[in-house]
C-alpha positions, 0 to 999 in steps of 0.5 A: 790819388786821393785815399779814404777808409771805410771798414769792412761792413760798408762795401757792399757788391759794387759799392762803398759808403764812407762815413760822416768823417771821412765824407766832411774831409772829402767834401769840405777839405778835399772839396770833391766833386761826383764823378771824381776817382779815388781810391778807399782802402778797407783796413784788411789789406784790400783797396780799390779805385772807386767813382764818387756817385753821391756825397750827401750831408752824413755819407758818401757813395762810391762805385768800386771800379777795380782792385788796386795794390796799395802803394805800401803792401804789408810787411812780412814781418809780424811786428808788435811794439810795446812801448811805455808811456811817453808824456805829451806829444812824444807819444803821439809822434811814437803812433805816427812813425810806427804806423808808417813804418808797417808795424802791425800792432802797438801796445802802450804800457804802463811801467815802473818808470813811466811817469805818465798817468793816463786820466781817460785812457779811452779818449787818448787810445782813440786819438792814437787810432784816428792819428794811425789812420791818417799816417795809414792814408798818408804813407800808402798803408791798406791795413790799419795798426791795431792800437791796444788799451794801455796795460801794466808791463807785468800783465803784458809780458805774460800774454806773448808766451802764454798765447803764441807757445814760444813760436814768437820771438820775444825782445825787450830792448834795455838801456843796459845789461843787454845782448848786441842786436845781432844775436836776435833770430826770427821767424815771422813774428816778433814783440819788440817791448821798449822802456820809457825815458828812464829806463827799467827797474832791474826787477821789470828786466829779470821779470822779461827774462823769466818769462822767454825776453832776449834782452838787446842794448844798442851800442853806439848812441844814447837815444831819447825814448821816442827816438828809440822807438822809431830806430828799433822798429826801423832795424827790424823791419830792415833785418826781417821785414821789408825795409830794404 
């Protein structure tokens, strides 16, 4: 079943409009045809199996015929991802994998170590979303990830405590230092932070401490960066969320 997205605003009683984009894809990639089912998803955790009534050069209409479940409900588990910035497509593939794995929301950050500089930070966080949408469409999501604007890790490690009361369980995972995996306890929402390829300065890691972060090193392997990013968002969905 073919899966499209239209944002909230644009259903409409029994009707759905799909924008310019999502019609181009139904229409010369696709090559769709009225009266052919689909299924649109809002973004919200809602999807519905639609009929195409008109496909017109900017949009296209949809009659909703019912609710459906998505193939991949929301996880249980509020996760957020903090990630330091990786070079080229690294981070790309980071986006992709983290989307399909149920990550809630993901945070690019700005680290001592990171040598990556952003020059148009607008054009690349929206390339990550629009990468995010397609992984939601292909891995049975019908809610998107929230993708931040990059931040400075000092900035970021302020907002979870400051913002949730100690409700959150706050993680940083480190390439040394750290407590075993197992010693991390949840509830519904953790922020997992994760460094870049070469790792944290020792005055990022106190500065986590100081402000409620568990700092966690895995045992066993030495992982690239996005390879990282990939298992620890795996372990937590199956620990806590439901990857099982």
């Amino acid at each position: 079943m073919r899966r499209f997205y239209a944002s909230k605003g644009n259903f409409q009683d029994d009707k759905v409009t799909l924008n310019l984009e999502e019609t181009r894809h139904l229409r010369d990639v696709l090559r769709l045809h009225e009266s052919d089912v689909v299924r649109v998803f809002d973004g919200e955790e809602c999807e519905f199996q639609c009929e195409i009534e008109k496909i017109s050069k900017k949009e296209t209409v949809l009659k909703i015929l019912e609710e459906v479940s998505p193939a991949a409900p929301a996880s249980n588990l509020d996760l957020t991802l903090a990630v330091a910035l990786l070079k080229g497509e690294k981070f790309d593939l980071v986006v992709q994998k983290a989307t399909e794995l149920g990550v809630t929301r993901f945070v690019p950050l700005n680290t001592k170590r990171a040598d990556v500089k952003l020059k148009d930070a607008e054009k690349r966080v929206e390339r990550w979303r629009k990468i995010a949408l397609e992984a939601a469409k292909q891995s049975g999501r019908a809610d998107l990830m929230k993708i931040e604007a990059p931040v400075d890790f000092e900035e970021f490690i302020k907002i979870p405590a400051s913002q949730n009361g100690g409700v959150e369980t706050l993680v940083l995972f480190a390439e040394r230092g750290g407590e075993s995996f197992s010693t991390i306890k949840s509830g519904k929402k953790i922020t997992a932070v994760i460094g870049s390829e070469g790792g944290w300065e020792n005055t990022e890691i106190e500065s986590a401490k100081a402000k409620g972060f568990v700092v966690i090193t895995l045992g066993g392997r030495i992982l690239r960066a996005e390879t990282a990013v990939i298992t620890i968002a795996s372990l937590l969905q199956y620990r806590f969320g439901d990857l099982n």
